[in-house]
N, C-alpha and C positions, 0 to 999 in steps of 0.2 A: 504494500500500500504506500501511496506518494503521503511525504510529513512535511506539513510546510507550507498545503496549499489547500485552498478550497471546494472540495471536492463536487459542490453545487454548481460551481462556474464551470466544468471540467467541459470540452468540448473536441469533441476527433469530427474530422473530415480529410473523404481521401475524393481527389480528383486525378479525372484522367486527361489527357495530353491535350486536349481542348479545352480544359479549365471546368468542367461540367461535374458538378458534386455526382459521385458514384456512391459516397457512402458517408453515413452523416449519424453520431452517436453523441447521447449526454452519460453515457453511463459507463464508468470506468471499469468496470469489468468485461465488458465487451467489446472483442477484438474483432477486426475486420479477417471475416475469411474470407475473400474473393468473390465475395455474392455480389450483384448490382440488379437493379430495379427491383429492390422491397424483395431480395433472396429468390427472386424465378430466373434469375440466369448468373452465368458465374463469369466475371471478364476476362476478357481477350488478353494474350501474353504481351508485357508494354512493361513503359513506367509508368509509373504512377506515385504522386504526389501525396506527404500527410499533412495535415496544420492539426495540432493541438492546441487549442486554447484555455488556460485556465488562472485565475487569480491568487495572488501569495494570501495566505491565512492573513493578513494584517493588513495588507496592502490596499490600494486603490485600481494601479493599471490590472490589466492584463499581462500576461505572458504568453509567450508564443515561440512553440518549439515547430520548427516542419523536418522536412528531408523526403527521401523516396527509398522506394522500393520495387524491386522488378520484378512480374508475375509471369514465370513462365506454364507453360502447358506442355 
């Protein structure tokens, strides 16, 4: 579990090479497995983009972690 931060603010989104939200979660336990449109098909091999967003326990801004990762088939 992440210490340190707000786990209410917590925010994942994975985008695919067009910028088009493929997958979009508030809930920290759940990980993106390859699904896209609401889990009735599984994406195509690419990159693919993350942004996490989430607030420090005390804080005001936002934090924002991204990177990628490659889905092969």
């Amino acid at each position: 579990m992440l210490t340190g931060f707000d786990a209410q603010t917590y925010e994942m989104m994975v985008f695919d090479r067009w910028g088009s939200v493929v997958f979009q979660t508030r809930d920290m336990t759940e990980g993106w497995m390859g699904n896209v449109r609401s889990g009735t098909h599984y994406a195509e091999a690419g990159l693919y983009q993350w942004v996490i967003s989430i607030k420090k326990q005390f804080g005001v801004e936002m934090s924002r972690f991204q990177g990628h990762v490659t889905m092969l088939r």
